[in-house]
OpenMM code with the backbone's topology and positions (N, CA, C; nanometers):
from openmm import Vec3, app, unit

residues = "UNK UNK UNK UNK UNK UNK UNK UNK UNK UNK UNK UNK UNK UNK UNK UNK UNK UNK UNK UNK UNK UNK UNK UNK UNK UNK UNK UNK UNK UNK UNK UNK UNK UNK UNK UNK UNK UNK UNK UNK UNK UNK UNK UNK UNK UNK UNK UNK UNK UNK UNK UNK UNK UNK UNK UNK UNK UNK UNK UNK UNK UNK UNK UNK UNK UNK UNK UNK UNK UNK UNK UNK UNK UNK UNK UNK UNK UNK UNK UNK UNK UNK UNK UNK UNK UNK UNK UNK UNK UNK UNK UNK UNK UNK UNK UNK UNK UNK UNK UNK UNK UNK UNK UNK UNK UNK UNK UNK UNK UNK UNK UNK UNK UNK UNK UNK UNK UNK UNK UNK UNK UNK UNK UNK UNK UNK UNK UNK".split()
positions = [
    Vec3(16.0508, 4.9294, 13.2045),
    Vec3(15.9161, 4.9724, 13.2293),
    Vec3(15.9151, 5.1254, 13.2429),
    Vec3(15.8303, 5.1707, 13.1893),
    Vec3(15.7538, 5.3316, 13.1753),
    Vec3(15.7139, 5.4068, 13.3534),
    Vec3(15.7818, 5.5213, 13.3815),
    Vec3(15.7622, 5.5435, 13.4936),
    Vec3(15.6954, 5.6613, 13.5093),
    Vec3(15.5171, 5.6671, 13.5257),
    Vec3(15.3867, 5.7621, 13.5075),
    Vec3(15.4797, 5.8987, 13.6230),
    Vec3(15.5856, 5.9636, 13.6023),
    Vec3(15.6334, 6.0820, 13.6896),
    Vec3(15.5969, 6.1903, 13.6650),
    Vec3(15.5681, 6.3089, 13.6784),
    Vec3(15.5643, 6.4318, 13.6584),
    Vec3(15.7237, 6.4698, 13.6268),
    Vec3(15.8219, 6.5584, 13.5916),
    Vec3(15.9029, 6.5694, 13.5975),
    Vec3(15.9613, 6.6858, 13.6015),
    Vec3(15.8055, 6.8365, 13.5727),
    Vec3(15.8793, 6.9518, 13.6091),
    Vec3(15.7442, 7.0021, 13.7177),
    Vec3(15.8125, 7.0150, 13.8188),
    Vec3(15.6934, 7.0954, 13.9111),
    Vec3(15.6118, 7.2060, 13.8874),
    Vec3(15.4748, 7.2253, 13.8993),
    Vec3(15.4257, 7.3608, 13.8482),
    Vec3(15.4848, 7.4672, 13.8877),
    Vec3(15.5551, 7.4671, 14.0038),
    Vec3(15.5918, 7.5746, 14.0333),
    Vec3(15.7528, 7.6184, 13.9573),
    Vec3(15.8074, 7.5340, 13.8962),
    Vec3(15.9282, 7.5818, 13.7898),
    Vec3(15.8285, 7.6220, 13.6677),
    Vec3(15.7087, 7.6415, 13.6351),
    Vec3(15.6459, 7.7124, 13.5142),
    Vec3(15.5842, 7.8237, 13.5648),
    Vec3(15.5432, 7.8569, 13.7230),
    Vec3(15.5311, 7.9922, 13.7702),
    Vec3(15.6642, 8.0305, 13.8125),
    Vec3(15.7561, 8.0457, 13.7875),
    Vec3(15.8426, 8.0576, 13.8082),
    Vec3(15.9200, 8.1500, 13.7056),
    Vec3(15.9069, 8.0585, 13.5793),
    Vec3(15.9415, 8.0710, 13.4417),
    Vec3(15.8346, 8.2441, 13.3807),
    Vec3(15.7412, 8.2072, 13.4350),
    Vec3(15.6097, 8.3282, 13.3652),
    Vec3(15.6458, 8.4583, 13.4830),
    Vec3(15.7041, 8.4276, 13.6233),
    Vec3(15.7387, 8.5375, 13.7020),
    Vec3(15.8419, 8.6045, 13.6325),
    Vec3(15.9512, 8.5382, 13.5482),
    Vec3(16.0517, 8.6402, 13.5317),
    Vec3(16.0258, 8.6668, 13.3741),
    Vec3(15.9317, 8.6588, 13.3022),
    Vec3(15.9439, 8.6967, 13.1809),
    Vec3(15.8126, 8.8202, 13.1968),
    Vec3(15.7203, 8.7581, 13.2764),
    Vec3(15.6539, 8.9220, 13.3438),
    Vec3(15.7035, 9.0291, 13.3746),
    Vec3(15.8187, 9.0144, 13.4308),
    Vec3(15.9254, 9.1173, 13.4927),
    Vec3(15.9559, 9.2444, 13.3690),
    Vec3(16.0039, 9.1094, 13.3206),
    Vec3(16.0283, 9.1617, 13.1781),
    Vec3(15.8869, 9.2852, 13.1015),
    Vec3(15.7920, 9.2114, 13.1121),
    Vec3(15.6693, 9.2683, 13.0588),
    Vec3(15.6199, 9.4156, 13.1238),
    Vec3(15.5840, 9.3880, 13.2887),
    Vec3(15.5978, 9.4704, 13.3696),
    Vec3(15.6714, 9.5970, 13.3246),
    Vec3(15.8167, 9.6246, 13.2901),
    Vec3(15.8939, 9.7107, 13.2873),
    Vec3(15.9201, 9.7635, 13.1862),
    Vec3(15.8249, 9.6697, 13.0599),
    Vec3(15.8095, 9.7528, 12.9161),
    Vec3(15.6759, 9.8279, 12.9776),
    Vec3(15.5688, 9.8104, 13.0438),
    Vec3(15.4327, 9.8664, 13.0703),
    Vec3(15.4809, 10.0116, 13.1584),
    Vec3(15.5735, 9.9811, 13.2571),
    Vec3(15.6261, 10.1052, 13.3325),
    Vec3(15.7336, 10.1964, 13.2754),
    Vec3(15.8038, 10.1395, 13.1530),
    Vec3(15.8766, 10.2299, 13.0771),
    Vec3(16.0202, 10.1983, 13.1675),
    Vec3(16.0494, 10.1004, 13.2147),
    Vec3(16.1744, 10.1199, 13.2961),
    Vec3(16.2762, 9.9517, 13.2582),
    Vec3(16.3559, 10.0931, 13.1979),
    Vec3(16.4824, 9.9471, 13.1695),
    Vec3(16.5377, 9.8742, 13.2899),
    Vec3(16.5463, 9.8834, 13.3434),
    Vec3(16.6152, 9.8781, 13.5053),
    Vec3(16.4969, 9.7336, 13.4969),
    Vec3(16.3758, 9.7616, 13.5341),
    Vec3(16.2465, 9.6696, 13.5280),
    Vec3(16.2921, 9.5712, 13.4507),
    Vec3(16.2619, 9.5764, 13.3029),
    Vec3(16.2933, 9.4873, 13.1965),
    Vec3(16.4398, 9.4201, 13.2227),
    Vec3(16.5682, 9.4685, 13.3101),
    Vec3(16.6681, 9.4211, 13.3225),
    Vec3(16.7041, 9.3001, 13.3668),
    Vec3(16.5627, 9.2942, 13.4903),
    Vec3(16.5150, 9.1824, 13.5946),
    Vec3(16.4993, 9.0701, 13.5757),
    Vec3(16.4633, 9.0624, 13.4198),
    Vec3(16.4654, 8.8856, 13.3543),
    Vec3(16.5773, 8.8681, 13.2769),
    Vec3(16.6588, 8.9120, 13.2348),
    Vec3(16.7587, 8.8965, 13.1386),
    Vec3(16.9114, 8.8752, 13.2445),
    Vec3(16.9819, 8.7507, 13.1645),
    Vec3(17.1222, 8.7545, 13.1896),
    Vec3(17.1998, 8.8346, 13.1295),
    Vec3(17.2695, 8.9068, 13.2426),
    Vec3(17.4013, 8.9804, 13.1708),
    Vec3(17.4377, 8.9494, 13.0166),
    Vec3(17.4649, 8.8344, 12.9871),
    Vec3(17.5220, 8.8614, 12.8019),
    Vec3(17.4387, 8.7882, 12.7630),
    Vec3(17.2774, 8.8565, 12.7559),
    Vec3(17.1334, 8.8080, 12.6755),
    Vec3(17.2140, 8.8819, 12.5571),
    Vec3(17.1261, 8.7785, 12.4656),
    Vec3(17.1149, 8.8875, 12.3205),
    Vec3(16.9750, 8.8963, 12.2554),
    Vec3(16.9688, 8.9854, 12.1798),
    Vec3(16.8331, 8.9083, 12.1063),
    Vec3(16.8568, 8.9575, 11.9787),
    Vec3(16.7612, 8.9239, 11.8532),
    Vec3(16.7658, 8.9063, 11.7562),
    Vec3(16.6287, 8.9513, 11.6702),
    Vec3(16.5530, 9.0173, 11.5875),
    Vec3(16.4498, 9.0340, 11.4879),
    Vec3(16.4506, 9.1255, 11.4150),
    Vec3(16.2737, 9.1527, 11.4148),
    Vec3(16.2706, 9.2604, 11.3107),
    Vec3(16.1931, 9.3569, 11.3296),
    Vec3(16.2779, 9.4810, 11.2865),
    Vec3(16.2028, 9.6095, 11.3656),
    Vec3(16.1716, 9.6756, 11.2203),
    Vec3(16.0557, 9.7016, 11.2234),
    Vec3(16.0886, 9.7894, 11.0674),
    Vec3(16.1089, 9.7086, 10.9498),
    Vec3(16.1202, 9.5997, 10.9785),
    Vec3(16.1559, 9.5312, 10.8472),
    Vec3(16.2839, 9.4870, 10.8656),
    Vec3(16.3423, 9.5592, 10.9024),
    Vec3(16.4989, 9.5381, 10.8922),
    Vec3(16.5722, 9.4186, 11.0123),
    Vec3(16.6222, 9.3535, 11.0547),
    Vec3(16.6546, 9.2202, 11.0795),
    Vec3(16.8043, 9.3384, 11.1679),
    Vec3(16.7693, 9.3132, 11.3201),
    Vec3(16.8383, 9.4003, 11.4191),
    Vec3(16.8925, 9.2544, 11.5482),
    Vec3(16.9812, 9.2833, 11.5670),
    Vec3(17.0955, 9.1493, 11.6480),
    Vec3(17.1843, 9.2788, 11.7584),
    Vec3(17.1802, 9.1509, 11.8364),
    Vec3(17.3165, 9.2228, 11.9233),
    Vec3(17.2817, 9.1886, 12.0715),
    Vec3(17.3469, 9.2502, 12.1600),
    Vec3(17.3558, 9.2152, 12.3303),
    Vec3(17.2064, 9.3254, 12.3424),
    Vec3(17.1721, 9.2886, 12.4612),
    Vec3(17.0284, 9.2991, 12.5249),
    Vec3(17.0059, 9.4419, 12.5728),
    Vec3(17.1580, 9.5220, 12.5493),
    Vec3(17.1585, 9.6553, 12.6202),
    Vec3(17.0626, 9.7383, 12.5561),
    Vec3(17.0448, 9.6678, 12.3688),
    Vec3(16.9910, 9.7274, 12.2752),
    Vec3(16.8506, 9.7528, 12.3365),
    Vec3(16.8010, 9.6599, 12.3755),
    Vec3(16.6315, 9.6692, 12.4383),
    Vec3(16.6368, 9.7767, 12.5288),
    Vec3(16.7458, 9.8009, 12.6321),
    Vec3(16.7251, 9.8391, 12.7449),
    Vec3(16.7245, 10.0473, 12.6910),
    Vec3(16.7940, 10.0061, 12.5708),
    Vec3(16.7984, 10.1662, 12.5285),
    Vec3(16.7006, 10.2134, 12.4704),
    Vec3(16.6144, 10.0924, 12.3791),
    Vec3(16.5040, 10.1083, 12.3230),
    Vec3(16.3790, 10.1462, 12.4454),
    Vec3(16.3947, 10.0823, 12.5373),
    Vec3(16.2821, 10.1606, 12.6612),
    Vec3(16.3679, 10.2696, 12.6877),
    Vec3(16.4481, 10.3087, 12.7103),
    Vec3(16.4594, 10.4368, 12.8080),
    Vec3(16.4432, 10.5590, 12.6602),
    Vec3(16.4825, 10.5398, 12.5580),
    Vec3(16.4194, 10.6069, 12.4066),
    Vec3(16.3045, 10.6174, 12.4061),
    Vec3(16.1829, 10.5118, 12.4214),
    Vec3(16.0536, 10.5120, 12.4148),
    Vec3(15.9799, 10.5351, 12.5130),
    Vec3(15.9714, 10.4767, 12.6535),
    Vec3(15.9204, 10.5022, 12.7615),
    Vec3(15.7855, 10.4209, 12.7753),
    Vec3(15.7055, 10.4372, 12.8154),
    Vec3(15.6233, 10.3480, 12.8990),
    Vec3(15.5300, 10.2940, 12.7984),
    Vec3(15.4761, 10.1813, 12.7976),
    Vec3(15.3920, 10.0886, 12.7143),
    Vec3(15.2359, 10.1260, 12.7935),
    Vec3(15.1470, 10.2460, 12.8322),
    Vec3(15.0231, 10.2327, 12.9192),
    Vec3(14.9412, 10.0996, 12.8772),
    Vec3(14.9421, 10.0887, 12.7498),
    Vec3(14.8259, 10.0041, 12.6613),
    Vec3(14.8521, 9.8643, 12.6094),
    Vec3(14.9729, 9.8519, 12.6507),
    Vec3(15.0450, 9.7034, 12.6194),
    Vec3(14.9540, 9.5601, 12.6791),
    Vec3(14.9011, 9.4663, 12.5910),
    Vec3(14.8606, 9.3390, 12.6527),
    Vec3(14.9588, 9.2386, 12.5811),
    Vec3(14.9610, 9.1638, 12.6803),
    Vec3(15.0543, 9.0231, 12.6777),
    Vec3(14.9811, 8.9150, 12.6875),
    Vec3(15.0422, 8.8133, 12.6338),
    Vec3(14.9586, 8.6742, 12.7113),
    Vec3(15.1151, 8.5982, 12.6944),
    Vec3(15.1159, 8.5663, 12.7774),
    Vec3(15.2885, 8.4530, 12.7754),
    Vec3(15.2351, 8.3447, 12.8104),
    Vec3(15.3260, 8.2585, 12.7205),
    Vec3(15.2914, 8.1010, 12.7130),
    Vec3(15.4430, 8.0261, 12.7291),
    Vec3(15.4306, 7.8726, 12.8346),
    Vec3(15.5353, 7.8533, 12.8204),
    Vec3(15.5205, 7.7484, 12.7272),
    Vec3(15.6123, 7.7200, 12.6351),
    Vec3(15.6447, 7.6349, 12.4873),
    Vec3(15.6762, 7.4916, 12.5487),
    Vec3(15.7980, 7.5072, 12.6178),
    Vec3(15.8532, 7.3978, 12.6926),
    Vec3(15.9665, 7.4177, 12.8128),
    Vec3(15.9777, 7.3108, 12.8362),
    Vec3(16.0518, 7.3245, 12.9604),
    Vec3(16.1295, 7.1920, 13.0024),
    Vec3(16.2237, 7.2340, 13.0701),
    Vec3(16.3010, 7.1261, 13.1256),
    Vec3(16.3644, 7.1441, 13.2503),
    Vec3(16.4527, 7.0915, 13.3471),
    Vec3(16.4933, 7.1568, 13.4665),
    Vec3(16.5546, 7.2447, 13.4746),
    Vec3(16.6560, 7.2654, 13.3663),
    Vec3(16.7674, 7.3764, 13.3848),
    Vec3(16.7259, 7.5075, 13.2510),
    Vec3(16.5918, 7.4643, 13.1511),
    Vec3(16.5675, 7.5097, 13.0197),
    Vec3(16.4117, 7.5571, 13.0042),
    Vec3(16.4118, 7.6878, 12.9413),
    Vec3(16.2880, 7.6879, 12.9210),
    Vec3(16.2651, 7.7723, 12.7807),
    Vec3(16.1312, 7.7495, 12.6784),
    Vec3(16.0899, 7.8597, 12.6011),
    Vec3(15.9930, 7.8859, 12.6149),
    Vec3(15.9643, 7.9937, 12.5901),
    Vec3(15.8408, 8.0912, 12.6005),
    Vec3(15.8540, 8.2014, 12.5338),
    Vec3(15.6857, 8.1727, 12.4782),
    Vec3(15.6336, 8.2665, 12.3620),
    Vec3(15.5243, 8.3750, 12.4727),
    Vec3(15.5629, 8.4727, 12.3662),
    Vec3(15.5413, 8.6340, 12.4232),
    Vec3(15.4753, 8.7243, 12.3521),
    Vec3(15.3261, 8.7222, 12.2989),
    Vec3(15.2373, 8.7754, 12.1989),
    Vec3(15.2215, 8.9112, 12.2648),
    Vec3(15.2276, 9.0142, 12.2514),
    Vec3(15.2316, 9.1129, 12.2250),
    Vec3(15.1542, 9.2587, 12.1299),
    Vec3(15.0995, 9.3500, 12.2253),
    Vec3(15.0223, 9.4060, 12.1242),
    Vec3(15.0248, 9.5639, 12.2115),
    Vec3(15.0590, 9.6748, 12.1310),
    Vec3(15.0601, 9.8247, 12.1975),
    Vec3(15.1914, 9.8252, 12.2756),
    Vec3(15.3379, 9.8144, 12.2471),
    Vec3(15.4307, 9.8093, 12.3283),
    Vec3(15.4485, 9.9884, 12.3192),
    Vec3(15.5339, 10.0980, 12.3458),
    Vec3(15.5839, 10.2167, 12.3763),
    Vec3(15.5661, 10.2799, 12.2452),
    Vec3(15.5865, 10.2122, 12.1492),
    Vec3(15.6084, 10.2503, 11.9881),
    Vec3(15.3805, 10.2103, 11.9220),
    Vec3(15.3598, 10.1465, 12.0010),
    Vec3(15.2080, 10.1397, 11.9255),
    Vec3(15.2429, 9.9778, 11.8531),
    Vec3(15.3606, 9.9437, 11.8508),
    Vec3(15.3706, 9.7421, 11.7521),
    Vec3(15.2542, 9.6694, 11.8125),
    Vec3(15.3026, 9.5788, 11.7822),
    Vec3(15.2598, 9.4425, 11.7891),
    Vec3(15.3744, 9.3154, 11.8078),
    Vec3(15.4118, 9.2583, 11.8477),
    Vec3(15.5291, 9.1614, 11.8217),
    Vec3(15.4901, 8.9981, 11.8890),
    Vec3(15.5619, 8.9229, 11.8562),
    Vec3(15.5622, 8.7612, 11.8826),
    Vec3(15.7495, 8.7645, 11.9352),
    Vec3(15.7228, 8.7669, 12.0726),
    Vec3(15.8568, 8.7169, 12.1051),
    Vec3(15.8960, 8.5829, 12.1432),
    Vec3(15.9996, 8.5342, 12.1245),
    Vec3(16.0286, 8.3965, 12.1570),
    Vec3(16.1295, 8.4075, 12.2910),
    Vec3(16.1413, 8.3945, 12.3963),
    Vec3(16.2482, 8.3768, 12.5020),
    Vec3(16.3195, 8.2475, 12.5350),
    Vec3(16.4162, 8.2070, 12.5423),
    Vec3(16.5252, 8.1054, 12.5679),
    Vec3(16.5844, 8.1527, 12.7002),
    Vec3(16.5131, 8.0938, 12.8223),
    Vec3(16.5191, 8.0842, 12.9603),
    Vec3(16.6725, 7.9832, 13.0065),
    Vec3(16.7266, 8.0017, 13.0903),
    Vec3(16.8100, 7.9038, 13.1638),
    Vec3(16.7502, 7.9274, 13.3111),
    Vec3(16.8380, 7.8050, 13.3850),
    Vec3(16.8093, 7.8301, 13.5352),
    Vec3(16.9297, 7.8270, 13.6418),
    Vec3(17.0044, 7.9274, 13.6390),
    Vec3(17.1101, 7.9176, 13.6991),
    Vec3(17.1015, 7.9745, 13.8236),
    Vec3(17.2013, 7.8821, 13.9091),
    Vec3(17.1843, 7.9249, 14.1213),
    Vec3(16.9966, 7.9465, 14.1463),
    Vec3(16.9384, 7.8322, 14.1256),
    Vec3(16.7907, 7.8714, 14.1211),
    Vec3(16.7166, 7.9790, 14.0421),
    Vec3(16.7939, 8.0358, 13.9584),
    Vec3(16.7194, 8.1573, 13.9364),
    Vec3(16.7260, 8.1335, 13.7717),
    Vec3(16.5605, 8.1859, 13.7099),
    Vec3(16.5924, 8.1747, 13.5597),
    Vec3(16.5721, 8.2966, 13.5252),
    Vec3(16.6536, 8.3465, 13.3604),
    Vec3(16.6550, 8.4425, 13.3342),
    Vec3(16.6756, 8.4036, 13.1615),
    Vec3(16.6464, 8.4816, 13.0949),
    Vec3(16.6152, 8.4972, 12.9761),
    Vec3(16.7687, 8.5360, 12.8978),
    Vec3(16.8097, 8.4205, 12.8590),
    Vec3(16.9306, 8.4186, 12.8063),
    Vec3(16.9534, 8.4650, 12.6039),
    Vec3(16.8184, 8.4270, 12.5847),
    Vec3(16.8357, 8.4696, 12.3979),
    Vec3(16.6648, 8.4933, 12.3854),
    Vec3(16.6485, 8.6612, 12.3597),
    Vec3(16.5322, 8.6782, 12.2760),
    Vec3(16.4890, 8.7104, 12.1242),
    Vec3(16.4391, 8.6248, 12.0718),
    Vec3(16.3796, 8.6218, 11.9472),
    Vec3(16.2718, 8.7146, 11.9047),
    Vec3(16.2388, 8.7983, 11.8244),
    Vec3(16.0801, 8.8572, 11.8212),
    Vec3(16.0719, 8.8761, 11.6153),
    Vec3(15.9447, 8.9129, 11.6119),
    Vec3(15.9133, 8.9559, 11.4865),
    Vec3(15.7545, 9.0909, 11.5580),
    Vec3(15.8271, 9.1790, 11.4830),
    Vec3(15.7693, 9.3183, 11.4687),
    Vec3(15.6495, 9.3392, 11.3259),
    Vec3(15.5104, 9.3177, 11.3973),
    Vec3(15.3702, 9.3340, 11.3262),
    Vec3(15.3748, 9.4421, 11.2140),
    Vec3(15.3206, 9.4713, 11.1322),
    Vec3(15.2346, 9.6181, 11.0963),
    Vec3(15.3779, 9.7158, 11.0346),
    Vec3(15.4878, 9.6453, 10.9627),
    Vec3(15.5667, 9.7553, 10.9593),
    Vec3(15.5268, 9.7623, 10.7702),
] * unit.nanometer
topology = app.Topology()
chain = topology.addChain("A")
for resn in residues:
    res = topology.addResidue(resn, chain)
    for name in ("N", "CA", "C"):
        topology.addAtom(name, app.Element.getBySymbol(name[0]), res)
């Protein structure tokens, strides 16, 4: 028999949108340190900047803000995709980041010692 449960609490999806804000937050204030706040130590991410198809560990982002500096005009809307207890994705629409883009990021959340953090980001770069 079928058991009518809830199975992820709302508060593991405010939870999930607190640390990818973090993230957001610290592209808007220009501070890598900020943006550092959602990401695990060996995040990577992966897209396209320019056209060109750019990979590697997460330090890359963190150099790309302290290069660019503060996003004043940046809007977000984050959505979470899905979720599970220890797993999450979330999409990250994007528009006016430090550079003037546009982007669609994808985040691949874990939840480790209670805490989730953004283990693999995905994006594609608007308008190039």
């Amino acid at each position: 028999m079928s058991k009518n449960i809830k199975t992820t609490p709302t508060q593991e999806y405010n939870e999930v949108i607190a640390t990818v804000q973090a993230y957001v937050d610290g592209l808007h204030v220009g501070s890598s340190q900020g943006v550092s706040q959602a990401f695990h130590p060996d995040a990577v991410m992966y897209g396209f900047t320019n056209g060109q198809l750019l990979g590697g560990p997460i330090s890359n982002l963190y150099e790309f803000v302290k290069e660019n500096g503060d996003a004043p005009a940046i809007q977000t809307r984050i959505d979470v995709l899905a979720i599970t207890p220890t797993t999450a994705v979330v999409r990250v629409d994007m528009e006016q980041d430090a550079i003037g883009a546009d982007y669609t990021d994808f985040h691949t959340l874990l939840k480790q010692e209670g805490r989730w953090l953004v283990i693999a980001k995905v994006y594609h770069q608007y308008g190039v």
